[in-house]
N, C-alpha and C positions, 0 to 999 in steps of 0.2 A: 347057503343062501344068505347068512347074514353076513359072512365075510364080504360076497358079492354087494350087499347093499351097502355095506359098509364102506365099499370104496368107490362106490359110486360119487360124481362130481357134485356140487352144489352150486357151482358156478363158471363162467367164464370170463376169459380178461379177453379185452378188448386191443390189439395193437395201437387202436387209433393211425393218426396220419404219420405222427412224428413223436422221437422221443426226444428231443430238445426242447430244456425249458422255455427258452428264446421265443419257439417256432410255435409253440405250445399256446403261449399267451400271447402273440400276433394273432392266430387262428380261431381264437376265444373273442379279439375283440373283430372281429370278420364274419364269423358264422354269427356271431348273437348280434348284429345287426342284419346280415340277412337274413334270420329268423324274423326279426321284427320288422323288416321287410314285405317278409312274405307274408305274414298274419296281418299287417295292417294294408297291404294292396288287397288281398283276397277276402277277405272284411267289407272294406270297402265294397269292393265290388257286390257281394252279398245284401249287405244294405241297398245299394243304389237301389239293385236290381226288388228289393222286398218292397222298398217306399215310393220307386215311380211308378207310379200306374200303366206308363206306355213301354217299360220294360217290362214290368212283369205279365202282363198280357202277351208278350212277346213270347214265341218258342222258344228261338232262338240264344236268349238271355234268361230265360229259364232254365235250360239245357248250363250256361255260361256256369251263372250261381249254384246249379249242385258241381258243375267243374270245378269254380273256388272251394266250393267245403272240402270235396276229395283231395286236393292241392295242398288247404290246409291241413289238413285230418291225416294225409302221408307225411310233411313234415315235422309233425309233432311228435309222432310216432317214435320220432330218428334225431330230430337237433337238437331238441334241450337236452338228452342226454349225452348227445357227443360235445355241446357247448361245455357242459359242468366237467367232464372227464377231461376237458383239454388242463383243467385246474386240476385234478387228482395225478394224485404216483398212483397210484391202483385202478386201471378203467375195468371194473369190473361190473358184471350185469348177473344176475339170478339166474340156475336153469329158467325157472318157469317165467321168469322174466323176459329172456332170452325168444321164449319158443311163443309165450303172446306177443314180440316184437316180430318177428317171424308171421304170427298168424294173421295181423293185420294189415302187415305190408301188403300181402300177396292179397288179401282180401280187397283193400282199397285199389291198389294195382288191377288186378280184374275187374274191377268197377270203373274203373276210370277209360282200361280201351273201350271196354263195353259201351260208356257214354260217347267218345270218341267217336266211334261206329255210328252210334245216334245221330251226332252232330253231322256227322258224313253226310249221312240220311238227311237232314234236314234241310242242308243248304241244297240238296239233288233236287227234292220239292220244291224251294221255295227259288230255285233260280229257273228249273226248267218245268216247272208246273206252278206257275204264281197264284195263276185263278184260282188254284182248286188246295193252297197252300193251310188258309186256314180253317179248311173242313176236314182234311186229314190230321192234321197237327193241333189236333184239339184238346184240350186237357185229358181226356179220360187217353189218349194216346201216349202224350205224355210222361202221365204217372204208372201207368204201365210200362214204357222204357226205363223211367227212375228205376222200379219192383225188380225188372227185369236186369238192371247193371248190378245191381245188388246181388240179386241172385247168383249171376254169371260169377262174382269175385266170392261170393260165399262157396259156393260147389269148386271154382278153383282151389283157393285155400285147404279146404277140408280134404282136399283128394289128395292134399298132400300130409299136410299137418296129423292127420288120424296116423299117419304110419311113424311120422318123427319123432311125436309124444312117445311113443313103445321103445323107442330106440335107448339103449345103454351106454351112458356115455362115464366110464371109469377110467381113462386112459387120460392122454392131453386135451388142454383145456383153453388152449389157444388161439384165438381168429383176427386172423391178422386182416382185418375191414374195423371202418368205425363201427358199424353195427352186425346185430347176428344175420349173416347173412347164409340162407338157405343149403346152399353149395356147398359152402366151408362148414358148414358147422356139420353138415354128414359125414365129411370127412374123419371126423372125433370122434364118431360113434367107436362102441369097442366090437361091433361083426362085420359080419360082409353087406354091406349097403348099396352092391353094383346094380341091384335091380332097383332100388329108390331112386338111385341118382339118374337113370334113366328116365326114372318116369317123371323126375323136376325137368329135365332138360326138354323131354317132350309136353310135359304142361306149359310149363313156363315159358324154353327157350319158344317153342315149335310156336305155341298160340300165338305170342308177341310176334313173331313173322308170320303168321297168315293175316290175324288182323291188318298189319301194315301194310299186306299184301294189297289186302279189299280197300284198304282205305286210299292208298295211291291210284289201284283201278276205280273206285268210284268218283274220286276226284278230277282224275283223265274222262273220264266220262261227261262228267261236268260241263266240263270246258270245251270237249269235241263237240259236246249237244249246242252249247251258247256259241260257239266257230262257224256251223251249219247253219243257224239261225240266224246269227250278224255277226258282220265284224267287230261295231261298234262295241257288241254289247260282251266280246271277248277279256278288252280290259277292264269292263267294270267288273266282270265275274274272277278275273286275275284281284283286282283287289280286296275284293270280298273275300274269295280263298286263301289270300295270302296267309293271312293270320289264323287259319286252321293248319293249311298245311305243314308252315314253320311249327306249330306245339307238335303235332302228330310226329312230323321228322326227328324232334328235338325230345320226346318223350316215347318213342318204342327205337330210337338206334340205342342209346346206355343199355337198355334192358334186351336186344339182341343182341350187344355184343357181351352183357355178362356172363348171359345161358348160353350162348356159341361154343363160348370157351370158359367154362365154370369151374373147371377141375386144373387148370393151368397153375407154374411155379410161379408165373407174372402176378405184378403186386397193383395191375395195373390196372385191375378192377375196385379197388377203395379209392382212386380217380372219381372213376365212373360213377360210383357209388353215388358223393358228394354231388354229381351232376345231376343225378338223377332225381336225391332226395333234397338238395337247396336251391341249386340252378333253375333246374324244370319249374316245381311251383312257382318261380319268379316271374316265370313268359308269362304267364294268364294276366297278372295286374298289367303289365306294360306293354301286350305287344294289343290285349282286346281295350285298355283303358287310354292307350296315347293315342292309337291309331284311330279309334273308334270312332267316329263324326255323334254315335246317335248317345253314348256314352258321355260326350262332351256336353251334349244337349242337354239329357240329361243333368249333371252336371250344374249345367249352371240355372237350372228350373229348380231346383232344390237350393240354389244358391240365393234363388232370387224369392222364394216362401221364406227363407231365413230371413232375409233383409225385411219382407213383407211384415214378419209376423214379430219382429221385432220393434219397426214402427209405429204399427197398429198397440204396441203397449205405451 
């Protein structure tokens, strides 16, 4: 037993992207801007949404701003530490380090289709039942979807994380992704893990494709209901969808095509990775803040109490 504990790992190195110093410190000064990027767009957004009154009354932008937190609170998780290791010879991360980077991913990750789904739900109400939009979608609804996107990424996680913490990993110590990523790192275990990785590919893989599943049918729904009803009012519900549909597309394809093929020689998932944990959070400031008309408003009503309340001294 003590030999066994004894050679048990303390840690793992991280491949990262590239081992050129060159590439290293181009990549360093690229990721820690779109870190700062995406914390001050999703911030942003956060605020707007906490100090306008005609947003935050809004479901819709309610839903938005716990989108930015999860958006935030996934890339935190993941970029500061691949920013600092593009500066280290050693990318190395803790077990236990390792397996809370791991338990939060997948935690926020479940929380985020979970809201997704919501948001499905909301625009279904509020385009094809306007009347009756805001006596369904009322706070105490609300905050029971927030309880509930929680819950969904908590029971994901643990379903998995309870059986990886047990695992014994004394052998190599190698993951070749910026960060620990689920798949690869069962592969290190020193047993047989074929019934785990089964059951990642069927939580993970499976869920992220039914979700995307219902979220495309309910979106096709959508639009067939507003086609039926008028033509006119088909493109305005095209442009309202547009900017759910693009994040929905752009934040469950990386994550079905990791779990599709998770067990693969291809290196072609620390790609994806990078898409999944800098890229993605970046949609939410620019595609709900440029596009936005009511965001703009927004906008500049707080632009214009700064001016006000600046005067007035």
């Amino acid at each position: 037993m003590d030999k066994m504990n004894s050679s048990m790992i303390s840690e793992f190195v991280l491949l990262g992207l590239t081992s050129t110093w060159e590439l290293d410190v181009f990549f360093f000064f690229i990721f820690l801007l779109a870190y700062a990027a995406i914390m001050t767009g999703n911030l942003f957004i956060v605020v707007m949404i906490t100090f306008d009154s005609h947003l935050h009354s809004t479901p819709m932008y309610f839903l938005l701003g716990n989108l930015s937190f999860l958006d935030m609170s996934m890339s935190t998780i993941t970029t500061p530490k691949m920013v600092i290791d593009f500066l280290r010879e050693n990318k190395t991360i803790s077990l236990w380090g390792c397996m809370a980077q791991m338990f939060f991913l997948h935690l926020l990750g479940g929380s985020e289709m979970t809201l997704l789904i919501v948001m499905a739900v909301d625009r279904y109400i509020a385009i094809c039942k306007p009347l009756h939009y805001t006596a369904i979608m009322n706070r105490r609804v609300l905050t029971g979807s927030m309880l509930l996107s929680w819950a969904v990424g908590f029971v994901h996680t643990v379903s998995q994380m309870v059986f990886t913490i047990t695992l014994p990993f004394c052998g190599p110590n190698v993951v070749d992704n910026i960060f620990c990523d689920l798949p690869l790192v069962l592969k290190l275990a020193c047993t047989d893990t074929y019934v785990l990785e089964v059951l990642v590919i069927a939580d993970s893989g499976l869920l992220s494709f039914i979700c995307f599943i219902l979220l495309l049918i309910s979106y096709t729904v959508i639009l067939v209901t507003v086609r039926r009803r008028s033509s006119g009012g088909l493109s305005k519900a095209l442009s309202t969808l547009s900017a759910h549909i693009t994040v929905v597309t752009l934040f469950f394809g990386p994550c079905i095509f990791i779990y599709a093929w998770p067990f693969s020689s291809f290196s072609v998932d620390k790609f994806l990775s990078v898409f999944y944990s800098v890229i993605t959070p970046l949609l939410n400031p620019i595609i709900y803040t440029l596009r936005n008309q009511e965001m703009k408003a927004a906008m500049n009503r707080l632009r214009t109490q700064h001016i006000s309340s600046r005067q007035s001294f």
